[in-house]
N, C-alpha and C positions, 0 to 999 in steps of 0.2 A: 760171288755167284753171278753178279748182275753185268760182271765181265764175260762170260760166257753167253752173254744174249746178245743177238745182233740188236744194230741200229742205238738209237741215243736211250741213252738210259735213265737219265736224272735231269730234272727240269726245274732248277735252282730257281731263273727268272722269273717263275710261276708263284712264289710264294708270295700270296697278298693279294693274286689276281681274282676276278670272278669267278666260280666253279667252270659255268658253261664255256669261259674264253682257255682254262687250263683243259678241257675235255678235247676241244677242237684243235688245239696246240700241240700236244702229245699223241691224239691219234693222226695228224697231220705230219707232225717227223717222224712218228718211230709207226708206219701202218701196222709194222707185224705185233702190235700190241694193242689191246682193247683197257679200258679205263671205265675203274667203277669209282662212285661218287659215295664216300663214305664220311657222316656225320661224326663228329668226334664224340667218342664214348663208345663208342661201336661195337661190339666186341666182332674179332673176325680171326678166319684162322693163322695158323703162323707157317705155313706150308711156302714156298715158295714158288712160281712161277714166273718164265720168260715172256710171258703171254699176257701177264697182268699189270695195271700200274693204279692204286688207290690214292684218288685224291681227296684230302682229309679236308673236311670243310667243317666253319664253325655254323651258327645259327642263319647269318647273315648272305653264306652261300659263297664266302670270302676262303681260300687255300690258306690254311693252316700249319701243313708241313712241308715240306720239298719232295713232291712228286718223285719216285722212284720207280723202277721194274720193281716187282717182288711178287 
């Protein structure tokens, strides 16, 4: 699916990174996407969009998973 979206899709490099330095990274290459800041445990839905990219952070505010469209 995440093939079908323009622009960069996955932001491997990001894992580990600050929340706010992975927010500004992703909405800086891929603009046609917005980026929501989600705590892990989170519950949220399973729908997909082109439009979204959730970055999974632990307590510490540290990237937890590899940034994706979905």
């Amino acid at each position: 699916m995440a093939s079908d979206c323009q622009g960069k899709s996955s932001w491997p490099e990001l894992l580990g990174a600050q929340a706010r330095v992975a927010v500004v990274t992703i909405e800086t290459q891929n603009p046609n996407v917005d980026t929501q800041v989600v705590l892990e445990g989170t519950p949220v839905t399973k729908d997909f969009s082109c439009t979204r990219v959730r970055v999974w952070i632990d307590q510490n505010r540290i990237v937890t998973r590899v940034p994706v469209i979905g």
